[in-house]
Backbone bond lengths (Angstrom), bond angles and torsions (degrees), N, CA, C in turn:
res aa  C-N    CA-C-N  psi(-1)  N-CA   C-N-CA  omega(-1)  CA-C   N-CA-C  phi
1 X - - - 1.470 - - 1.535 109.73 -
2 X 1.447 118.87 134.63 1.312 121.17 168.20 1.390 118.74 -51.68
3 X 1.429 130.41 136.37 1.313 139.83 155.48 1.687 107.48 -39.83
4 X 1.062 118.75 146.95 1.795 131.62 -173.17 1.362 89.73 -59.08
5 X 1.383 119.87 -46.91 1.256 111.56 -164.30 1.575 145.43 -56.60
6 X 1.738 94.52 -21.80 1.403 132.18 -167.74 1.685 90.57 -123.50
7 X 1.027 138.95 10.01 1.420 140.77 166.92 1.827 110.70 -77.47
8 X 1.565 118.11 150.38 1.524 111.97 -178.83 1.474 99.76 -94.29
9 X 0.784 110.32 140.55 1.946 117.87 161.73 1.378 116.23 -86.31
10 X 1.533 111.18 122.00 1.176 117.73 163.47 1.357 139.60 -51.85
11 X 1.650 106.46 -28.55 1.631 106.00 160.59 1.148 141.23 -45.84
12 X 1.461 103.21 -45.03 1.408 134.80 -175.54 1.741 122.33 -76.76
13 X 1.369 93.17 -24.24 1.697 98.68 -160.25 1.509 113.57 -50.85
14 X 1.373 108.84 -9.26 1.544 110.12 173.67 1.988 100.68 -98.40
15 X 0.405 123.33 -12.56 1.621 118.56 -166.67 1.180 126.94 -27.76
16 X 1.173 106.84 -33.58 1.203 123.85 -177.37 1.661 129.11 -94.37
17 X 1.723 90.68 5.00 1.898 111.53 170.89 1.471 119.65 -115.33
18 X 1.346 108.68 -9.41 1.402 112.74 170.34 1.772 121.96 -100.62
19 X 1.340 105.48 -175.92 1.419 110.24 -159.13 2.042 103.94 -81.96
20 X 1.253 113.97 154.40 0.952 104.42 163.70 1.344 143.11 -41.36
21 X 1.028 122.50 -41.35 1.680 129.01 178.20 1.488 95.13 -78.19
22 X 1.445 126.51 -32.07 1.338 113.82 170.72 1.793 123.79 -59.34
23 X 1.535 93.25 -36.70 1.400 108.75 -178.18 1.508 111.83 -53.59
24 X 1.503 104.11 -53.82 1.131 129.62 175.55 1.757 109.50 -39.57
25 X 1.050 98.28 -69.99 1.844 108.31 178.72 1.721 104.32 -47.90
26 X 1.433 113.44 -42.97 1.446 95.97 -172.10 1.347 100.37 -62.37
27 X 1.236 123.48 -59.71 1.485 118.07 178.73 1.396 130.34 -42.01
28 X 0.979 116.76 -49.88 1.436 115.77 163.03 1.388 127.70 -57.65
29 X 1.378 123.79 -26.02 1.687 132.94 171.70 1.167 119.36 -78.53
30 X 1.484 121.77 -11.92 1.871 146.67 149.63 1.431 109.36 -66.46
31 X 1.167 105.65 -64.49 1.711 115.13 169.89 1.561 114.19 -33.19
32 X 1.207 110.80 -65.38 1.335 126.69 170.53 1.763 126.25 -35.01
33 X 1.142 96.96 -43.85 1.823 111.86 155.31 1.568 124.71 -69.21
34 X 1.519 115.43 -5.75 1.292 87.76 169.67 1.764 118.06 -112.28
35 X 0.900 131.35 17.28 1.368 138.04 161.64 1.918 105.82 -73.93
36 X 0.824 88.86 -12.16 2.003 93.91 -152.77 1.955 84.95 -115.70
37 X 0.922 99.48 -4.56 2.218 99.02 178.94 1.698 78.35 -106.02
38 X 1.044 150.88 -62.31 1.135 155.14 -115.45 1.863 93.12 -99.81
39 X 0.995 99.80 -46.67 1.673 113.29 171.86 1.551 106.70 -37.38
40 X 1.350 128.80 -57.32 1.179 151.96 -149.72 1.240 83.17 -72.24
41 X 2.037 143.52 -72.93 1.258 135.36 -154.78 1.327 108.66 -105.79
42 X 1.653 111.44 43.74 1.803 114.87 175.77 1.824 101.76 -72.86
43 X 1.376 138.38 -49.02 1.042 153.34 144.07 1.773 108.87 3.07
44 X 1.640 107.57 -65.01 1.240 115.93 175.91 1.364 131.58 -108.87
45 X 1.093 106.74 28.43 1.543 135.64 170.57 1.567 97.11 -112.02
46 X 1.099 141.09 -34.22 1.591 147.17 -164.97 1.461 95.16 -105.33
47 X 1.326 131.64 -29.86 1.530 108.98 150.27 0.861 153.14 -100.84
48 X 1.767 101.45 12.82 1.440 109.27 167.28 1.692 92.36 -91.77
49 X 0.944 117.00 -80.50 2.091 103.52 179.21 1.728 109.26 -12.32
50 X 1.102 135.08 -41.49 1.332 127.16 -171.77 1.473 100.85 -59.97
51 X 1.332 101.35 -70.62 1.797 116.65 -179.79 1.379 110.64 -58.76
52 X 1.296 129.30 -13.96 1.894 114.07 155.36 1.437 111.28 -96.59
53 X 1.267 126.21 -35.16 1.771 107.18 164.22 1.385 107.61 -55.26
54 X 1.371 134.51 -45.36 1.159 121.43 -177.66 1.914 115.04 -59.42
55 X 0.984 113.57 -23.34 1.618 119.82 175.67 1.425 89.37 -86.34
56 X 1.455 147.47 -44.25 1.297 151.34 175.76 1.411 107.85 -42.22
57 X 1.114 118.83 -46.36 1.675 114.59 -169.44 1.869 121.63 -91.50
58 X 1.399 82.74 -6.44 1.379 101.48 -178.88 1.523 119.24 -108.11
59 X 1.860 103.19 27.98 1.512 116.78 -177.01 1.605 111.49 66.26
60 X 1.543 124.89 4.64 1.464 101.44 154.59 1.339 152.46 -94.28
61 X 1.067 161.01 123.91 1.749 160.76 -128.08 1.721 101.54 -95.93
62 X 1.173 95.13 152.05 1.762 114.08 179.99 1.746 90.37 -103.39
63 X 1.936 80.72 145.66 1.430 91.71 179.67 1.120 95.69 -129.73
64 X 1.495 131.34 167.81 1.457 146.33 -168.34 1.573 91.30 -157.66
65 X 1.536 107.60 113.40 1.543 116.60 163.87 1.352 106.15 -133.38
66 X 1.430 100.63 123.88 1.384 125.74 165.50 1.568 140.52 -152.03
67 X 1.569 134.05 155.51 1.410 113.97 -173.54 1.758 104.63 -108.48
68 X 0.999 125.44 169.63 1.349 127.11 165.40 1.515 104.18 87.02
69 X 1.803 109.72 -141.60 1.337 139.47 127.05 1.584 99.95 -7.83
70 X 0.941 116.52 -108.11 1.512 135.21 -165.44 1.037 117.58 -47.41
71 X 1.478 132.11 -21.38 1.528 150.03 158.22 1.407 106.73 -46.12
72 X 1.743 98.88 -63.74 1.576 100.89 -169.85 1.460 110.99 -78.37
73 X 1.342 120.76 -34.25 1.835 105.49 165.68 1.136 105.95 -60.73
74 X 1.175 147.72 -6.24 1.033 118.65 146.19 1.465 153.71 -57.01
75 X 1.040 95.03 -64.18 1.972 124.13 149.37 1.036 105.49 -29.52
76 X 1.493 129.18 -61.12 1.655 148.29 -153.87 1.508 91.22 -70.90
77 X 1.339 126.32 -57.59 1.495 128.90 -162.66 1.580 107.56 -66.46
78 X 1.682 107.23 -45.10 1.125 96.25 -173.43 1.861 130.12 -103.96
79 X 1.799 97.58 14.67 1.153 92.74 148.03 1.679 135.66 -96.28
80 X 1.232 92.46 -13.58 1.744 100.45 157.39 1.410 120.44 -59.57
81 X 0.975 132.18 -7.56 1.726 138.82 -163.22 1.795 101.50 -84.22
82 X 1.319 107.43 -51.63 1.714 101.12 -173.24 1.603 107.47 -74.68
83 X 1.567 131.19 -51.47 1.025 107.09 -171.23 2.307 116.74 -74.58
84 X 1.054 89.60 21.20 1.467 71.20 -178.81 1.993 96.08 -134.06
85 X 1.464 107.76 -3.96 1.547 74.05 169.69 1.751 91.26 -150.51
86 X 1.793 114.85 39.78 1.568 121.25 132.33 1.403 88.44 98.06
87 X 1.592 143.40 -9.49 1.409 123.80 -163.99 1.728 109.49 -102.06
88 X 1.606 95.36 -161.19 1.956 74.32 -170.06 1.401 103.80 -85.40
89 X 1.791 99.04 -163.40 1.519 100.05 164.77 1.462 133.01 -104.11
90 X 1.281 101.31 32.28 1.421 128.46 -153.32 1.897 99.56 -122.25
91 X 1.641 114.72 -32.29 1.353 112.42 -177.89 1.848 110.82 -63.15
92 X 1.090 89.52 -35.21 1.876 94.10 -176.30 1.424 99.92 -137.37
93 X 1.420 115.83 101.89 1.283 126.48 164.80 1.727 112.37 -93.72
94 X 1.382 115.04 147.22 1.307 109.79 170.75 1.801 99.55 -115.79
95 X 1.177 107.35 147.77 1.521 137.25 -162.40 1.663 93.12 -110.03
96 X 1.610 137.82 132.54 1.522 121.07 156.21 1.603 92.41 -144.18
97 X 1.317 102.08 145.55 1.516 102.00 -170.36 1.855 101.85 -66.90
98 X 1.289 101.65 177.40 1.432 121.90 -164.83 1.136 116.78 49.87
99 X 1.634 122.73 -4.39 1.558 125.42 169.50 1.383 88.86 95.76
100 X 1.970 92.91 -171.14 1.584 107.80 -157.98 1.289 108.21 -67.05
101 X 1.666 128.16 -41.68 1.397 118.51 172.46 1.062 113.76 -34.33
102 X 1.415 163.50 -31.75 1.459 166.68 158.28 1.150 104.64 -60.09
103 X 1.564 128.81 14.13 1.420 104.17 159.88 1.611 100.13 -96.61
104 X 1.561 126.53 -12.83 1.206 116.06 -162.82 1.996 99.17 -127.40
105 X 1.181 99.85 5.33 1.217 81.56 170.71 1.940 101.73 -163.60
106 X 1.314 104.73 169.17 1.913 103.97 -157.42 1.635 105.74 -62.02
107 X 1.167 144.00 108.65 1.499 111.75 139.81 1.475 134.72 -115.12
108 X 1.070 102.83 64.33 1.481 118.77 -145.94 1.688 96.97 -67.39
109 X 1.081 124.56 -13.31 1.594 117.28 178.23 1.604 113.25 -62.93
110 X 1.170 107.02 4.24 1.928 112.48 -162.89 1.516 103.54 -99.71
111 X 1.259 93.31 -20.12 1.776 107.44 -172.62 1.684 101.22 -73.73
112 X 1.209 117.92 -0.46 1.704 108.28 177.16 1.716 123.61 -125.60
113 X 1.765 84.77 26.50 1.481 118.15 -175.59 1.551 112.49 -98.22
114 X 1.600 119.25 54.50 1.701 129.77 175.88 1.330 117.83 -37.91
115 X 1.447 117.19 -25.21 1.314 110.49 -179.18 2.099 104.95 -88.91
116 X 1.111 102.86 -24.30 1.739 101.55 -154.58 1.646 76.44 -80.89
117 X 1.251 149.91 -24.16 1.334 109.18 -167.05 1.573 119.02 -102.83
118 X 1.837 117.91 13.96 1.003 136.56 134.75 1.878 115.74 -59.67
119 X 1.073 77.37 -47.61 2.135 71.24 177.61 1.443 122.53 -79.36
120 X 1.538 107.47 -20.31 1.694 98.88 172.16 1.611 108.46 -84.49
121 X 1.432 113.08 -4.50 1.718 109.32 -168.76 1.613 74.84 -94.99
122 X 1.450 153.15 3.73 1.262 135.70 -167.05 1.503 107.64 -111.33
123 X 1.408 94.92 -37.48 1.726 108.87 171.07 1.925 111.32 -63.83
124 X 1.086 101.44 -11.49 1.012 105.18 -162.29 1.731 111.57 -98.21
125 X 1.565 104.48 -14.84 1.140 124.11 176.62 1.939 115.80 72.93
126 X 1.676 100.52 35.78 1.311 112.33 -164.90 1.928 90.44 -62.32
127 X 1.032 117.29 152.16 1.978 134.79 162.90 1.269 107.92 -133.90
128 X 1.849 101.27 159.32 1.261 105.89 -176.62 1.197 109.70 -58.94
129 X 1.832 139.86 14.43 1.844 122.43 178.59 1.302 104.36 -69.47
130 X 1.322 113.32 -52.86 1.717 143.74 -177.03 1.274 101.71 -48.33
131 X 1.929 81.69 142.80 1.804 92.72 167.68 1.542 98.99 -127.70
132 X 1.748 92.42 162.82 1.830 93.92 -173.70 1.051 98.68 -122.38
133 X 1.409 133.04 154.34 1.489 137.51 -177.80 2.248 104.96 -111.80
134 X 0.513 131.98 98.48 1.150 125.53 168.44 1.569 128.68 -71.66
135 X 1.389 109.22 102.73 1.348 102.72 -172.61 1.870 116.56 -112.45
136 X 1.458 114.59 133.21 1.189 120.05 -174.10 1.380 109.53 -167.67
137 X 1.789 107.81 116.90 1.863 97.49 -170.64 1.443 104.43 -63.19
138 X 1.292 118.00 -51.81 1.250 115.54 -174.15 1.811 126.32 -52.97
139 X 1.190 102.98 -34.09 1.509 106.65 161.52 1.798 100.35 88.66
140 X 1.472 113.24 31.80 1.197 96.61 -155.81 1.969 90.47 -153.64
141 X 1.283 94.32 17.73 1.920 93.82 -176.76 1.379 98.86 -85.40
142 X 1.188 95.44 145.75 1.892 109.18 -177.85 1.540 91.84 -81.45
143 X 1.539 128.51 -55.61 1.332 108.93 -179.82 1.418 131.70 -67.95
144 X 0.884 109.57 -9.61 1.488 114.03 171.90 1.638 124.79 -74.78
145 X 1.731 103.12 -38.75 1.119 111.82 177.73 1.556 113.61 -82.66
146 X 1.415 125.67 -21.67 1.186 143.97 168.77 1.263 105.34 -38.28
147 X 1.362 109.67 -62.56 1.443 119.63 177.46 1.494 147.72 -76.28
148 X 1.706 87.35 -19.45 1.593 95.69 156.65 1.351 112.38 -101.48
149 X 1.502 142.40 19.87 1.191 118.61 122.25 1.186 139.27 -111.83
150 X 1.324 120.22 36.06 1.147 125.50 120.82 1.273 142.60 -61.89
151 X 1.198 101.93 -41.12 1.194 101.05 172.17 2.026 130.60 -72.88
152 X 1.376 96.79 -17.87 1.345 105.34 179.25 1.388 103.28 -86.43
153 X 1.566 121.77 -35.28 1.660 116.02 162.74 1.780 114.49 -39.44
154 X 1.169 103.15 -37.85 1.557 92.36 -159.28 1.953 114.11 -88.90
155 X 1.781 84.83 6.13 1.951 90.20 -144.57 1.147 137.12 131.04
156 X 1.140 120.53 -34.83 1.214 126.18 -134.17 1.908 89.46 -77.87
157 X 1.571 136.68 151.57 1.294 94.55 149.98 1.895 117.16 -95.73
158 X 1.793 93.75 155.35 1.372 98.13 174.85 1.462 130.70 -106.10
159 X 1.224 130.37 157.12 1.472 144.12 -178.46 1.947 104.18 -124.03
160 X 1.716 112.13 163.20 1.206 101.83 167.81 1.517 92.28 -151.73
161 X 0.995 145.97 158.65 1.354 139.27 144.10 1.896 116.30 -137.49
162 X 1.453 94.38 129.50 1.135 121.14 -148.04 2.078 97.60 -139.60
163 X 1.513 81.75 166.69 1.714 92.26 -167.99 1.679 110.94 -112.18
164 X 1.398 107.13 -5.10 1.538 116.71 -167.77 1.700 97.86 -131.20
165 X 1.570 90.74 132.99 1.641 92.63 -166.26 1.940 93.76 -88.20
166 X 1.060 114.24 147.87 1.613 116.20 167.31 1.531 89.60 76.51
167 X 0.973 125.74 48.67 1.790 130.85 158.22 1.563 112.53 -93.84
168 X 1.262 104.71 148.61 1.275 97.22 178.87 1.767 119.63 -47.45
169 X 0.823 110.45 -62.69 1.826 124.22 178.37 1.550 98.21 -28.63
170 X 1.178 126.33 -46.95 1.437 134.57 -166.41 1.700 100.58 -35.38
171 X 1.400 96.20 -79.71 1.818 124.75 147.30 1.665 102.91 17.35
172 X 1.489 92.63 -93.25 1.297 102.18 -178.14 1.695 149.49 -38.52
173 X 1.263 108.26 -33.23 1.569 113.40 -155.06 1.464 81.34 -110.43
174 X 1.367 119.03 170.87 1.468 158.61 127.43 1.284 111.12 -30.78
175 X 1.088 130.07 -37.57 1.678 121.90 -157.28 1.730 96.72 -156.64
176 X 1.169 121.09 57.99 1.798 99.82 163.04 1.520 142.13 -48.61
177 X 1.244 102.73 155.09 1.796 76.11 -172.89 1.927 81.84 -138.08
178 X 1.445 88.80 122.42 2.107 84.82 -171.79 1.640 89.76 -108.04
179 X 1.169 132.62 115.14 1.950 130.58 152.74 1.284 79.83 -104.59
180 X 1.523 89.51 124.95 1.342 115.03 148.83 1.407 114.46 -109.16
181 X 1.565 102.31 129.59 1.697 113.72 -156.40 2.100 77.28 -109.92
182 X 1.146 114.05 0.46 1.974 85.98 -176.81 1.637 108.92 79.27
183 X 1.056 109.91 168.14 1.915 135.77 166.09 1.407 103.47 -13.16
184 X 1.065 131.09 149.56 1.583 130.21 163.27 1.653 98.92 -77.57
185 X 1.214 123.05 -168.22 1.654 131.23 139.49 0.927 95.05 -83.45
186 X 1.182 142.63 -74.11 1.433 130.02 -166.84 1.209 113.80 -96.26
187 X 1.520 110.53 126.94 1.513 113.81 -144.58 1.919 91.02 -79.97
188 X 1.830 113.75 127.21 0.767 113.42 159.28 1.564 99.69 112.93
189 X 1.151 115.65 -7.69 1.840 117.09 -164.52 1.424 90.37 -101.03
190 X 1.479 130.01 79.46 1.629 115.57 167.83 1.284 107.69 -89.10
191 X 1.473 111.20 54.45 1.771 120.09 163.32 1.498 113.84 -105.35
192 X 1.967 97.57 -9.53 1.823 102.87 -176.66 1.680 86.94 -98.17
193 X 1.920 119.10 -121.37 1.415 98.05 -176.36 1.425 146.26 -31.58
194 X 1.291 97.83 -42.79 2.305 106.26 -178.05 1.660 86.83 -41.84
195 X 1.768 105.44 -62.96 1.270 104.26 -135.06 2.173 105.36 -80.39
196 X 1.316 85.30 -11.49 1.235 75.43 166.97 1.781 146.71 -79.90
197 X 1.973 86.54 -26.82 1.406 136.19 170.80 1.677 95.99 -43.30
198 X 1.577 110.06 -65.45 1.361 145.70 -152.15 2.428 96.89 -73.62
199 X 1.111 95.45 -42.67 1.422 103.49 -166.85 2.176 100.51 -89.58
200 X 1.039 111.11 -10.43 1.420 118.50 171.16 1.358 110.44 -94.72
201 X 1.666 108.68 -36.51 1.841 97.92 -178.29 1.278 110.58 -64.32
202 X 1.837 119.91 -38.15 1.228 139.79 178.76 1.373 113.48 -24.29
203 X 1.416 92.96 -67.72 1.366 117.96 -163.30 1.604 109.47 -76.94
204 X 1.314 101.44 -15.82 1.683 107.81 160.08 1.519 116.09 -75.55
205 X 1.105 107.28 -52.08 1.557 117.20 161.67 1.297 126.27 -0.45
206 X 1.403 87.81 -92.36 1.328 141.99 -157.74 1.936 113.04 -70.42
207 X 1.370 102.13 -51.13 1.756 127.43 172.10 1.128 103.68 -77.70
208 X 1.605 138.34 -32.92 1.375 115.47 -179.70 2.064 99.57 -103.30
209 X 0.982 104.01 13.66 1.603 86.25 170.91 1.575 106.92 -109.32
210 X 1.215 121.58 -7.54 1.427 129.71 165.57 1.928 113.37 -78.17
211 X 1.899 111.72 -23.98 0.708 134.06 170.19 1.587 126.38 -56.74
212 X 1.518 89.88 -61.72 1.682 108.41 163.37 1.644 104.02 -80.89
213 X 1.246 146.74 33.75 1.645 118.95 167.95 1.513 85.94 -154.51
214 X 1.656 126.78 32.51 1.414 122.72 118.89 1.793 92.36 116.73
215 X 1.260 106.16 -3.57 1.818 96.71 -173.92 1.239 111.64 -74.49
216 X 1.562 131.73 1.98 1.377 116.39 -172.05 1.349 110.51 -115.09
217 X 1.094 157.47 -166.26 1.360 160.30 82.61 1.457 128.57 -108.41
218 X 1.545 94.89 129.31 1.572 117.21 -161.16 1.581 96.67 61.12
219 X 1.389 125.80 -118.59 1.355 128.42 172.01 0.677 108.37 -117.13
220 X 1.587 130.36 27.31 2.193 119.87 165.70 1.502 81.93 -74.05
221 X 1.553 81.35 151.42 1.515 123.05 147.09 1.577 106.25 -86.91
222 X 1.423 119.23 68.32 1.584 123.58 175.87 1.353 122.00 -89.70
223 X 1.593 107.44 22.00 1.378 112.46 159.59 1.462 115.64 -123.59
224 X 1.143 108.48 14.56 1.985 113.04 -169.56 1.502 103.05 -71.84
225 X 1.167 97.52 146.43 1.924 128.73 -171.86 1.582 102.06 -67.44
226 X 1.138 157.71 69.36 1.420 136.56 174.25 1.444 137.60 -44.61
227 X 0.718 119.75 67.48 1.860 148.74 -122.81 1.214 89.09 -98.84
228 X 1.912 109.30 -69.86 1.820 99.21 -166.82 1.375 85.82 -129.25
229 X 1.684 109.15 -178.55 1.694 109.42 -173.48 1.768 116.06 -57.72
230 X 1.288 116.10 -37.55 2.144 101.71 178.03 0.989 81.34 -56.09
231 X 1.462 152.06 -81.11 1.219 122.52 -111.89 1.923 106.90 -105.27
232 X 1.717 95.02 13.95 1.705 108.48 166.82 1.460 114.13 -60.33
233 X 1.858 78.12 -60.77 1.766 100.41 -170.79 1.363 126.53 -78.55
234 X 1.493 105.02 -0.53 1.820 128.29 177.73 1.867 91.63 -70.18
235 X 1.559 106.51 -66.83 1.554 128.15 -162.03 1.758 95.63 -64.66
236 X 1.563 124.78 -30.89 1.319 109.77 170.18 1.633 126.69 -57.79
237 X 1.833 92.33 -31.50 1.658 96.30 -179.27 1.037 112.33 -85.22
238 X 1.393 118.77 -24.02 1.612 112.86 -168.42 1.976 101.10 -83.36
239 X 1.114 110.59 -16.62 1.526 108.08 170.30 1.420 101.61 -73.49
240 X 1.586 120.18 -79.71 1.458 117.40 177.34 1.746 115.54 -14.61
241 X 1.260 109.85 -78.83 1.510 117.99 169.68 1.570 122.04 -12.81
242 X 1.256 93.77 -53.09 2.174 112.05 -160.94 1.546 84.66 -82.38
243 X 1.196 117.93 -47.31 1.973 113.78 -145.32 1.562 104.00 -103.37
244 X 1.609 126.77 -14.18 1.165 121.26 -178.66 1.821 118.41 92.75
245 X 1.636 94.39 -6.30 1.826 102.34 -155.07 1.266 94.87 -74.03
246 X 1.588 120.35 134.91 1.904 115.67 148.72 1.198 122.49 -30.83
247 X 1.852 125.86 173.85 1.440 101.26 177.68 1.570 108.25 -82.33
248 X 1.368 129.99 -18.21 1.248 118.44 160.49 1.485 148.30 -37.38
249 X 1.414 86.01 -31.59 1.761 98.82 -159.88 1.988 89.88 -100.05
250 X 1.777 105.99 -22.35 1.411 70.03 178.22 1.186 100.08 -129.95
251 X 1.677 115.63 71.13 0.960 147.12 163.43 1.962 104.78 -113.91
252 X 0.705 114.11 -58.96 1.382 122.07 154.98 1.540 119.46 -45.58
253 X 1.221 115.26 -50.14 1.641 124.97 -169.86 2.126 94.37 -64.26
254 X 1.614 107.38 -59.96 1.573 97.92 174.38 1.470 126.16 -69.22
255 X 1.240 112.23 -22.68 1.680 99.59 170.57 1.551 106.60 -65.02
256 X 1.605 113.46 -28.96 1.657 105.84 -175.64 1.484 126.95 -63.20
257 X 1.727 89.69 -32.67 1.632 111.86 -178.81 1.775 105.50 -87.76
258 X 1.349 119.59 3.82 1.314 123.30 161.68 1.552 86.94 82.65
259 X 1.340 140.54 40.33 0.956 135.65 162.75 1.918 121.60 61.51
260 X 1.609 94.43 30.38 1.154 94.04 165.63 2.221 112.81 -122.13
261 X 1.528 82.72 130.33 1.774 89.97 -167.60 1.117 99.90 -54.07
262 X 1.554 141.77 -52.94 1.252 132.88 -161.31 1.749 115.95 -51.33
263 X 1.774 106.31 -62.22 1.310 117.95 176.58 1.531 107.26 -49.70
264 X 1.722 126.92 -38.58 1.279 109.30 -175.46 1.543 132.93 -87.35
265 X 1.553 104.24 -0.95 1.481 119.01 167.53 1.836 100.47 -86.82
266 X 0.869 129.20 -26.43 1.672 123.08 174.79 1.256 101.04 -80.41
267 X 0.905 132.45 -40.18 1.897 136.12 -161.80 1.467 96.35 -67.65
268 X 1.503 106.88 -37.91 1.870 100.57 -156.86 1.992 81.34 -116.95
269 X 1.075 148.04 13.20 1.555 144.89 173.89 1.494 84.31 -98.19
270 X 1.640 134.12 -64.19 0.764 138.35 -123.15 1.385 115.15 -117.36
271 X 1.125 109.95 2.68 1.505 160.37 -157.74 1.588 93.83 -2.16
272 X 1.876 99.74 85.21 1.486 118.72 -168.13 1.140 117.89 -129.84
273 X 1.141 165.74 142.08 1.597 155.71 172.34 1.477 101.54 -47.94
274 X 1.398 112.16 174.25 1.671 117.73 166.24 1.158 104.51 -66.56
275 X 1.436 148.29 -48.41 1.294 132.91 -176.00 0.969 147.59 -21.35
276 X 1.824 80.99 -59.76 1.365 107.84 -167.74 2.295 101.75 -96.53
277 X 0.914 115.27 -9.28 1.390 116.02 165.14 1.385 114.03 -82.58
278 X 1.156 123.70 -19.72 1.414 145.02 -175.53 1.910 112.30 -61.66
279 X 1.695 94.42 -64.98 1.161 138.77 171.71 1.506 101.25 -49.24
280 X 1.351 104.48 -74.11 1.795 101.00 179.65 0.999 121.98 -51.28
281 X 1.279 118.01 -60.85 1.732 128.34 158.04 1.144 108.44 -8.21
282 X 1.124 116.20 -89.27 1.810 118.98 -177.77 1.172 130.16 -42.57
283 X 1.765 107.69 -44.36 1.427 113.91 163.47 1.155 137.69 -64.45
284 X 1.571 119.08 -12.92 1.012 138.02 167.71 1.371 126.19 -100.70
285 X 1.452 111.45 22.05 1.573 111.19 -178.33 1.691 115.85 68.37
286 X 1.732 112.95 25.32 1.481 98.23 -155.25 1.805 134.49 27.81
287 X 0.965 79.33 59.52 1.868 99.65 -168.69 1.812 89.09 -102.01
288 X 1.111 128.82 69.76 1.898 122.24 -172.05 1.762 97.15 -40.15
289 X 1.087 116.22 -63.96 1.841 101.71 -155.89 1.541 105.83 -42.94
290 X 1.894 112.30 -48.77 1.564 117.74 -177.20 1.398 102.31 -45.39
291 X 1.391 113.98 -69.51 1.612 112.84 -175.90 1.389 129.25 -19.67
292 X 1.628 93.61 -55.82 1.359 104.72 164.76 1.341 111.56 -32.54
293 X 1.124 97.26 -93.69 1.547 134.40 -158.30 1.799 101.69 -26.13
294 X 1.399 86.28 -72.12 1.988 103.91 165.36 1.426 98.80 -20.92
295 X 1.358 132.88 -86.18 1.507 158.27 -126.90 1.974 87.72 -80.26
296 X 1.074 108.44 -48.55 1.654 121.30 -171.28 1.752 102.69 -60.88
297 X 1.727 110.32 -68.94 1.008 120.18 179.08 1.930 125.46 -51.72
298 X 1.573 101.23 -35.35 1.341 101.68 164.27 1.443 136.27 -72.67
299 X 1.788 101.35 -10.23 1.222 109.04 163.31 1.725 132.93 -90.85
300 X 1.224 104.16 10.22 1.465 116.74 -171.23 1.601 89.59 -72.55
């Protein structure tokens, strides 16, 4: 029997005779099923995040290996991670076979290369601290699985999330995570549901383990990079917000802190020079509340 993934959907089987906005609706009424598949493995999506923050706090890096589709949500997820909640680009690397050219163009022949995705998790200097996520809708990539067992040989812990329950990949990891999103619309394209399935767990991932290892409060982003002007005038409000300041005063307060939000919510919480917020910062894993706390408690 075909995998769901490579299965035709009966909704769709006309799709290609009706009007656009019709087209549109079929697609979107597919769409609609995958928040509600995803529901079903919140349970095991929340325990694999436990067991990689816990490798997280203990200095080890998140990995994301995948080919295709699933390659590049990978990449995609985890280069969004440093500029929006302050850490390096080294904590969550994404891995996609044939390398970065495959984020912009096909090489899908690499994906049946079992040995190379043991050797790029090696080039990479993966250890048992690290955990690897293996991602593949089909559940059935030789490189993907290559690499999560390797990686579980050495330690590492593993995750997989996949669209076909009893896939090979399943096999592999510590913690599977199967949404099954059903039929594509287009039979065989798991770049529409898989990949959407696949780009929401991510982002579950990924946002609540920055969640648990101290970068957020409430829902600021109170560790974001102020890189270009949105995300200047984002870090102006999210200071205003925390500290009470007009936009003047903490307009002044981030040029002092050199325009970094973290140092300028400790400087004016903690009511410390840059130095010495600087100092904590670091010592504290840029963790702002610890900083605080540190900076407060040493002043008793």
């Amino acid at each position: 029997m075909l995998p769901i993934t490579e299965q035709e959907n009966e909704n769709t089987r006309n799709i290609d005779k009706v009007s656009t906005l019709e087209a549109v609706h079929l697609i979107n009424d597919e769409d609609k099923k995958v928040a509600l598949a995803i529901e079903k493995v919140l349970p095991e999506i929340a325990a694999a995040i436990d067991k990689i923050v816990d490798r997280l706090k203990l200095g080890g890096r998140l990995f994301y290996v995948g080919t295709g589709t699933s390659g590049r949500l990978g990449v995609l997820d985890a280069s969004e991670i440093p500029p929006t909640f302050g850490v390096s680009y080294e904590l969550i690397c994404g891995i996609i076979a044939g390398g970065y050219d495959a984020l912009y163009k096909a090489v899908e022949a690499s994906e049946d290369n079992r040995e190379q995705g043991a050797e790029d998790l090696k080039l990479r200097g993966v250890s048992e601290k690290d955990s690897v996520v293996g991602i593949a809708a089909s559940g059935r990539t030789p490189y993907t699985i290559g690499a999560l067992d390797f990686a579980r040989e050495i330690g590492c812990f593993t995750a997989c999330i996949t669209c076909v329950p009893d896939s090979e990949i399943t096999k592999s990891p510590e913690i599977p995570i199967v949404v099954v999103v059903g039929a594509e619309a287009i039979t065989g394209s798991s770049r529409m549901k898989a990949g959407t399935a696949q780009k929401m767990i991510l982002n579950m991932i990924s946002t609540t383990a920055m969640i648990c290892l101290g970068y957020v409060k409430g829902n600021r982003m109170t560790n974001v990079k102020s890189s270009n002007i949105k995300l200047k005038e984002r870090s102006l409000r999210i200071l205003m917000a925390e500290t009470n300041l007009n936009e003047s005063e903490a307009q002044i307060l981030m040029k002092q802190a050199n325009q970094d939000l973290r140092v300028a919510i400790v400087m004016q919480k903690a009511n410390v020079s840059l130095h010495l917020a600087e100092k904590s910062l670091t010592e504290n894993n840029f963790v702002i509340e610890t900083a605080i706390l540190t900076l407060k408690t040493s002043n008793k």
